[in-house]
N, CA, C and O atoms as a Tinker XYZ file with bonds, in Angstrom:
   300  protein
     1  N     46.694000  -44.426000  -13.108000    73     2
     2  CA    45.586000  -44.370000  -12.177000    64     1     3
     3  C     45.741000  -45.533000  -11.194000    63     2     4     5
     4  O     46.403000  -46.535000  -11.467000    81     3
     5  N     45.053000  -45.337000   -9.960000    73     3     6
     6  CA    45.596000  -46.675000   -8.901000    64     5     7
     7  C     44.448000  -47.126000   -8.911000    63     6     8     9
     8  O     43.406000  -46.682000   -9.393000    81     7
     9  N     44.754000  -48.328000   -8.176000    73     7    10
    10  CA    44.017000  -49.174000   -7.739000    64     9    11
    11  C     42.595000  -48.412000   -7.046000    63    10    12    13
    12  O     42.794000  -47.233000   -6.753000    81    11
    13  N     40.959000  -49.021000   -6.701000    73    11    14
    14  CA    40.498000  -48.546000   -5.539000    64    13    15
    15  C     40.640000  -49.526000   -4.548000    63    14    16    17
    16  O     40.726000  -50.746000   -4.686000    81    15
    17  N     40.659000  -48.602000   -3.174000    73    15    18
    18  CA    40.734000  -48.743000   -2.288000    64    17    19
    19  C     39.479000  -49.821000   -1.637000    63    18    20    21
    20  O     38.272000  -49.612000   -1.753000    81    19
    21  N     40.104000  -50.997000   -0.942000    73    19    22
    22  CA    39.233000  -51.807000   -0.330000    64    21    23
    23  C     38.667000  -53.018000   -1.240000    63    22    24    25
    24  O     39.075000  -53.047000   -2.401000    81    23
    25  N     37.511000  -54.302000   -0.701000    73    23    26
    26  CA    37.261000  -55.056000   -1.758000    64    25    27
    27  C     36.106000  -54.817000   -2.682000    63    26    28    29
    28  O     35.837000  -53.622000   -2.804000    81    27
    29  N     35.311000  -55.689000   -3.401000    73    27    30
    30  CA    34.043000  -55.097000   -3.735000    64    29    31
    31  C     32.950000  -55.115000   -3.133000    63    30    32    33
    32  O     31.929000  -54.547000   -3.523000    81    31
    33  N     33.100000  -55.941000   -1.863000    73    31    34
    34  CA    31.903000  -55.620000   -1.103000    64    33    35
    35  C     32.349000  -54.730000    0.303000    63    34    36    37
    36  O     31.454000  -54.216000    0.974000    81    35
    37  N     33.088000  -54.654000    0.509000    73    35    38
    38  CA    33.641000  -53.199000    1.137000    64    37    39
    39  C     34.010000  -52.266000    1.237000    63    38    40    41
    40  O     34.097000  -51.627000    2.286000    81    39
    41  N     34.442000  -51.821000   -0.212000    73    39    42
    42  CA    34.513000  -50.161000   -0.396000    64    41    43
    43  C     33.521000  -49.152000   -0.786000    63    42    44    45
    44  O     32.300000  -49.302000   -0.840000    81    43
    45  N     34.131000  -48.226000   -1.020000    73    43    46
    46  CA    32.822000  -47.265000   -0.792000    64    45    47
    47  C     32.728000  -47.214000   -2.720000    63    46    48    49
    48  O     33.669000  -47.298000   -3.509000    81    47
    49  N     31.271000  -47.052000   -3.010000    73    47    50
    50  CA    31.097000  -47.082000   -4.817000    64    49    51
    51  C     30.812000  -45.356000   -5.085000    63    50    52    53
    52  O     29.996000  -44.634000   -4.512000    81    51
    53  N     31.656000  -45.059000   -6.008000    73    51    54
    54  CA    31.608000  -44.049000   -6.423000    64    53    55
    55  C     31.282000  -43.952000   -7.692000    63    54    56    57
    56  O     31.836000  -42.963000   -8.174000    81    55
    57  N     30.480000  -44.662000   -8.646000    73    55    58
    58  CA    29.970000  -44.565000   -9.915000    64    57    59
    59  C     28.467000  -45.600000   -9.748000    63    58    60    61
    60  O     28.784000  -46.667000   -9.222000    81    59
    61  N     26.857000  -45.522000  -10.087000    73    59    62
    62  CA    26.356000  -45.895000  -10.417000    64    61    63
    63  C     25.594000  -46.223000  -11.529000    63    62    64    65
    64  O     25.141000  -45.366000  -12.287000    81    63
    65  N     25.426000  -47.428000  -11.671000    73    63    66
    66  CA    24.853000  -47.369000  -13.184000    64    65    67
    67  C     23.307000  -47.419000  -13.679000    63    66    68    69
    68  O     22.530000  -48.373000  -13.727000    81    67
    69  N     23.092000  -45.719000  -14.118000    73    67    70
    70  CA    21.292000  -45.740000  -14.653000    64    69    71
    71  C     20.820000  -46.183000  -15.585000    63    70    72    73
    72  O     19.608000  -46.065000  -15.765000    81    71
    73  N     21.559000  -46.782000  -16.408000    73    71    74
    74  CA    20.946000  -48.047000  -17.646000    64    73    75
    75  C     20.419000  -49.215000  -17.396000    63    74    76    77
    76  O     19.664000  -49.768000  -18.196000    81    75
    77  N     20.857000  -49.867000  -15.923000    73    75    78
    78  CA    20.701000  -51.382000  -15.451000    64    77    79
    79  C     20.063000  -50.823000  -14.251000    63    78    80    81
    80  O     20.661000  -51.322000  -13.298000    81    79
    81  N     19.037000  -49.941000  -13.779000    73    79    82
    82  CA    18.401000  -49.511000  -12.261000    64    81    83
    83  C     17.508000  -50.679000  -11.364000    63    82    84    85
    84  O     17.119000  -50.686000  -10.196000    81    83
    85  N     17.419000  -51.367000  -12.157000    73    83    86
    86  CA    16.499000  -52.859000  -11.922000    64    85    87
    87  C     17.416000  -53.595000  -11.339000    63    86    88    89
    88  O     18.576000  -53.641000  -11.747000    81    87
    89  N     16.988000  -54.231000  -10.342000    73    87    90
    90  CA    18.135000  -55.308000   -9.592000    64    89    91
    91  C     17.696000  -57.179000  -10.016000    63    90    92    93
    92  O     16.733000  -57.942000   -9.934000    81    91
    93  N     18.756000  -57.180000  -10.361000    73    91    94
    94  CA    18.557000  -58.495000  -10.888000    64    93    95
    95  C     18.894000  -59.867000   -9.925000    63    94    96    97
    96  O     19.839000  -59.766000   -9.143000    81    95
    97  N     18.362000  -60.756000   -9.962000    73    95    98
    98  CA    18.228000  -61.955000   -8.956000    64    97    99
    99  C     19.904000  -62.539000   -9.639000    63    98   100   101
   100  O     20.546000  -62.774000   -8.616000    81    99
   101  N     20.441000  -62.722000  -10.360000    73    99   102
   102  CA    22.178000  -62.858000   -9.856000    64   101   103
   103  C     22.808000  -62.031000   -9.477000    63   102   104   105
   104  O     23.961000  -62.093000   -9.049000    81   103
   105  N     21.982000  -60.951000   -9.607000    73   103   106
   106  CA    23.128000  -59.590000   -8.265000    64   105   107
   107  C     23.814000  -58.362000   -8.784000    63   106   108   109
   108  O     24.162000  -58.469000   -9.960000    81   107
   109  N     24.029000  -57.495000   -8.339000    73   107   110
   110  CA    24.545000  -56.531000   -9.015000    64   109   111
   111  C     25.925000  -56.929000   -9.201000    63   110   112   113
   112  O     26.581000  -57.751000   -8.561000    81   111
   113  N     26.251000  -56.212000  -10.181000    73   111   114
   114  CA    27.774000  -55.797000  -11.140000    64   113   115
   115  C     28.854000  -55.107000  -10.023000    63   114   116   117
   116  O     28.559000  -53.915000  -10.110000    81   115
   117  N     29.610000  -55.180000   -9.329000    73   115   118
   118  CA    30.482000  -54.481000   -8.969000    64   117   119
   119  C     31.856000  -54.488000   -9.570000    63   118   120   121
   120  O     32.541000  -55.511000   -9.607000    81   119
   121  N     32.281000  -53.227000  -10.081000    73   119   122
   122  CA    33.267000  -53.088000  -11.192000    64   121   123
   123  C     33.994000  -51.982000  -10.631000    63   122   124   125
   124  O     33.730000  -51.358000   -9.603000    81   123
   125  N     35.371000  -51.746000  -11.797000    73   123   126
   126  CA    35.766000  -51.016000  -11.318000    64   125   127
   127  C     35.690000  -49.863000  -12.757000    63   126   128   129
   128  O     35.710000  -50.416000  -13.857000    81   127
   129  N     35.614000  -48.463000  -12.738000    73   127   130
   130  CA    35.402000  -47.767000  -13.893000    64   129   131
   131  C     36.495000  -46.064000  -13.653000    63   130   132   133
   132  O     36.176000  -44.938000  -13.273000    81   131
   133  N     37.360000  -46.463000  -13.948000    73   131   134
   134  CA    37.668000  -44.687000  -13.887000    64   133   135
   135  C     38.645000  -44.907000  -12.724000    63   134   136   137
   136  O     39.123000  -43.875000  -12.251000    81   135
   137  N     39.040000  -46.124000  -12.158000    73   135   138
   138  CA    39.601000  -46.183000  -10.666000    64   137   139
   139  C     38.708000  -46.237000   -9.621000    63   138   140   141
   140  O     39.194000  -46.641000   -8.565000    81   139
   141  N     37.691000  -45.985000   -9.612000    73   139   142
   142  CA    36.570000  -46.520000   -8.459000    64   141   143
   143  C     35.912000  -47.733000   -8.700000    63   142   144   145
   144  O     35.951000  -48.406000   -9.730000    81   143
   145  N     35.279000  -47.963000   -7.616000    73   143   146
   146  CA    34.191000  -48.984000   -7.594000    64   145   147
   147  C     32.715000  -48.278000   -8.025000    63   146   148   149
   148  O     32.181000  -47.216000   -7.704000    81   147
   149  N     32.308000  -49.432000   -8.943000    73   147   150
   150  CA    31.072000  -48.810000   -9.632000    64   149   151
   151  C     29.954000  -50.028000   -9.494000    63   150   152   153
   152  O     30.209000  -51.220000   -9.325000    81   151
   153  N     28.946000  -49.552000   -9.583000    73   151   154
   154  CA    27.627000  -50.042000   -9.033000    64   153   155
   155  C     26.697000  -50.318000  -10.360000    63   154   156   157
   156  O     26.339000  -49.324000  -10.992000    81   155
   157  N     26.218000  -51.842000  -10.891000    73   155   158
   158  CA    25.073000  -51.858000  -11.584000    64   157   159
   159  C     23.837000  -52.601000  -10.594000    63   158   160   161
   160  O     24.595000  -53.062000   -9.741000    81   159
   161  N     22.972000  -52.865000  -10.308000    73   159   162
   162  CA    22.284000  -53.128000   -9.916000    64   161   163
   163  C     21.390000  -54.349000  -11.039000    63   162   164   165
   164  O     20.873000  -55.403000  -10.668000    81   163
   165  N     21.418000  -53.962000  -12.033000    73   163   166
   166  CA    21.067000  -54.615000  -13.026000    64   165   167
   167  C     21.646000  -56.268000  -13.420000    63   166   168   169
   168  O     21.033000  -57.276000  -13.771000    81   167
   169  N     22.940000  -56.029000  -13.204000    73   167   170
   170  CA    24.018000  -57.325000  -13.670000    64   169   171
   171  C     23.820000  -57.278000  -15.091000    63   170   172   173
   172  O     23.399000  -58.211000  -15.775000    81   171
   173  N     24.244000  -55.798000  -15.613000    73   171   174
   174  CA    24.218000  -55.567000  -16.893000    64   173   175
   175  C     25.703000  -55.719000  -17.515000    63   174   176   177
   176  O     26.579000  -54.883000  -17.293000    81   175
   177  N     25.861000  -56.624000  -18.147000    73   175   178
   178  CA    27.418000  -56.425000  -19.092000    64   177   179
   179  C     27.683000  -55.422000  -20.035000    63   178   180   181
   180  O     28.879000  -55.137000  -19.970000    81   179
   181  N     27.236000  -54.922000  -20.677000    73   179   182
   182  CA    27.862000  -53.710000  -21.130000    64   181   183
   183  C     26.501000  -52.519000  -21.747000    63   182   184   185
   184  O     25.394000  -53.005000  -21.515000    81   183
   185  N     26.446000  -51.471000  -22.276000    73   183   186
   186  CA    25.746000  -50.446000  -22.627000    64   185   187
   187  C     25.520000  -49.719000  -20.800000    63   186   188   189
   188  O     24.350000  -49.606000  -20.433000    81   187
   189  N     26.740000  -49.245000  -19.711000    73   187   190
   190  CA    26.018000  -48.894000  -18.739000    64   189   191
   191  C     26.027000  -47.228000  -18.906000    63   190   192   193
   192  O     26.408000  -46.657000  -19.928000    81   191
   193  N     25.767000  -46.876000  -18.271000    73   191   194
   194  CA    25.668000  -45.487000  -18.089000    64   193   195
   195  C     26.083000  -45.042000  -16.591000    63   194   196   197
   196  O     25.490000  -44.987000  -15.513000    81   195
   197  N     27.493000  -44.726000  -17.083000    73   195   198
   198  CA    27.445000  -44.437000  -15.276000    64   197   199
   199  C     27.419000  -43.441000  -14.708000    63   198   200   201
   200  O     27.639000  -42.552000  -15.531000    81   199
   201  N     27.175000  -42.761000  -13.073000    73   199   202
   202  CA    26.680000  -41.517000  -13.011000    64   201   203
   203  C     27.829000  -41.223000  -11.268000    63   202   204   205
   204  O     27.998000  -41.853000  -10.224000    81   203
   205  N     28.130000  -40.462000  -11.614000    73   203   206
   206  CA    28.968000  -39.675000  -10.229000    64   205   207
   207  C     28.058000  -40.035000   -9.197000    63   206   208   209
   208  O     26.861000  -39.769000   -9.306000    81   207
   209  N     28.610000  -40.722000   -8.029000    73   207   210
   210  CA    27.760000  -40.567000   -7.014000    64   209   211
   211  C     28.649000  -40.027000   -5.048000    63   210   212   213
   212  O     29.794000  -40.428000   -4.834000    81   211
   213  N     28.224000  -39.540000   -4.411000    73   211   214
   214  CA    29.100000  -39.235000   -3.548000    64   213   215
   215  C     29.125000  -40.831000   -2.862000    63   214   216   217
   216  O     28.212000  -41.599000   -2.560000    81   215
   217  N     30.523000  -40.929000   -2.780000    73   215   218
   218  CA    31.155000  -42.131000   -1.899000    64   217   219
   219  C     30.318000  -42.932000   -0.892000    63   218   220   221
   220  O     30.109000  -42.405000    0.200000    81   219
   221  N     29.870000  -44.024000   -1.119000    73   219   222
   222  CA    28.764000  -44.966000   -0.161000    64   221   223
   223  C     29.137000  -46.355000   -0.365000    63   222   224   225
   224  O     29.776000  -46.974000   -1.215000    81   223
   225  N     28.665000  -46.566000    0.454000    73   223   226
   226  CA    28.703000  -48.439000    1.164000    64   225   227
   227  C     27.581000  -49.144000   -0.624000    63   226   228   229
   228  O     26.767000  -48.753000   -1.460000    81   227
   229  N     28.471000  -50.480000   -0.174000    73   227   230
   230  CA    27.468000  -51.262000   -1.533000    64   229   231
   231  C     25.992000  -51.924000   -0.407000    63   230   232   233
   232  O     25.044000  -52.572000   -0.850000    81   231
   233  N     26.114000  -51.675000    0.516000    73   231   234
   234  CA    24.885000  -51.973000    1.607000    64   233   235
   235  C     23.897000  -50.748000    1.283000    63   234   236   237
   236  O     22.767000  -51.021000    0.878000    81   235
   237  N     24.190000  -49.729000    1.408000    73   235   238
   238  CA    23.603000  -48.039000    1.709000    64   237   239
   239  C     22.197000  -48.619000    0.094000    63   238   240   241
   240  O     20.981000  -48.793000    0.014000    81   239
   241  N     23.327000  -48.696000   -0.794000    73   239   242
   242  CA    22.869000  -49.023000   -2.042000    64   241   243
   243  C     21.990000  -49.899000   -2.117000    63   242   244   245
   244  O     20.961000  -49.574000   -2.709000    81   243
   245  N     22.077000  -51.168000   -1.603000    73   243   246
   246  CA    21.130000  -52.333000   -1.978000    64   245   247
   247  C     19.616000  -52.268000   -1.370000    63   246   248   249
   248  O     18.555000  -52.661000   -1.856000    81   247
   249  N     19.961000  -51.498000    0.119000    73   247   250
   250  CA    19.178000  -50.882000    0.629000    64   249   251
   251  C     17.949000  -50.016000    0.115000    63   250   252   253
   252  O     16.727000  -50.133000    0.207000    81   251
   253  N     18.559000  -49.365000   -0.297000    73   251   254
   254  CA    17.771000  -47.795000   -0.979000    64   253   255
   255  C     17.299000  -48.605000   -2.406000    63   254   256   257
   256  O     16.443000  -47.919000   -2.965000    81   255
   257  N     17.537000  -49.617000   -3.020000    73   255   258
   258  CA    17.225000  -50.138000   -4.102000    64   257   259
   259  C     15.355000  -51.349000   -3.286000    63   258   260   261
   260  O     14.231000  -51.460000   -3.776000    81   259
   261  N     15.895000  -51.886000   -2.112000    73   259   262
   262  CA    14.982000  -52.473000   -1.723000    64   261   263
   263  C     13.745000  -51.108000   -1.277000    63   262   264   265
   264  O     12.515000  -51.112000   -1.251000    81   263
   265  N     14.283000  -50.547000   -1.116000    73   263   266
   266  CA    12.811000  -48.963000   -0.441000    64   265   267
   267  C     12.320000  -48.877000   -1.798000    63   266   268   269
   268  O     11.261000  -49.367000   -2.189000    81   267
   269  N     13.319000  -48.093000   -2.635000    73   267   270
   270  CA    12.594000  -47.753000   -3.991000    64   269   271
   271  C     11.521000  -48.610000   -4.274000    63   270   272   273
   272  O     10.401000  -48.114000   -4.394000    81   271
   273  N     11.710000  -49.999000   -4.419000    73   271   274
   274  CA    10.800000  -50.831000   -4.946000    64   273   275
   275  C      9.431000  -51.615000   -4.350000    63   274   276   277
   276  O      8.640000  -52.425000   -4.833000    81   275
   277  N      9.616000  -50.725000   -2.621000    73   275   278
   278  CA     8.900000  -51.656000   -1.751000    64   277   279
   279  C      7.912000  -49.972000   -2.434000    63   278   280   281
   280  O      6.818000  -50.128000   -2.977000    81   279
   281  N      8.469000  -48.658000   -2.286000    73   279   282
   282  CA     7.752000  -47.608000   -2.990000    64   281   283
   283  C      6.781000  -47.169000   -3.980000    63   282   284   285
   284  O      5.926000  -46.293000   -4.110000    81   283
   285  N      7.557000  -48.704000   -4.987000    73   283   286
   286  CA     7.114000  -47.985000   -6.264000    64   285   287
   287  C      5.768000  -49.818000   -6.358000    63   286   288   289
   288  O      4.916000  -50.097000   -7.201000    81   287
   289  N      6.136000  -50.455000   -5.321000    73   287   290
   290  CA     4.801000  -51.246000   -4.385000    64   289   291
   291  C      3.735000  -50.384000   -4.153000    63   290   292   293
   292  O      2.649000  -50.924000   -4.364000    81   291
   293  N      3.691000  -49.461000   -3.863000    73   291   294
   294  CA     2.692000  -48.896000   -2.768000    64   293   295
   295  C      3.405000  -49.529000   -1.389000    63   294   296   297
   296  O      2.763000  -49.217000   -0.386000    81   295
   297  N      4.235000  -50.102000   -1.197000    73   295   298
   298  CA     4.347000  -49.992000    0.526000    64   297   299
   299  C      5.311000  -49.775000    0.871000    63   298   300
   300  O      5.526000  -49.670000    2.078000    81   299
């Protein structure tokens, strides 16, 4: 299996992880799992669960993690 393509804050993540969905103040996990770049949000070390996701920016992600939560705010 090769390498993925690009660094970890510039390639596109193709695995996220729904065990760690909480973003943690030292930062998410960027790993590599299967040959892609994979996404915890959590900064969970191990038990993740990871889930197919179509190819996206680790920005797209951190993003949509800040809405969710401004959401699940009320605002």
């Amino acid at each position: 299996m090769s390498a993925p393509r690009g660094t970890a804050t510039t390639a596109l993540i193709e695995r996220v992880c729904d065990a760690h969905r909480d973003r943690d103040p030292q930062g998410p996990v960027v790993t590599t799992v299967d040959g892609v770049w994979a996404f915890c949000a959590g900064f969970g070390a191990s038990d993740h669960s990871w889930r197919v996701v179509e190819p996206v920016t680790r920005q797209r992600l951190e993003a949509d993690l800040l809405t969710r939560e401004a959401d699940a705010l009320g605002g």
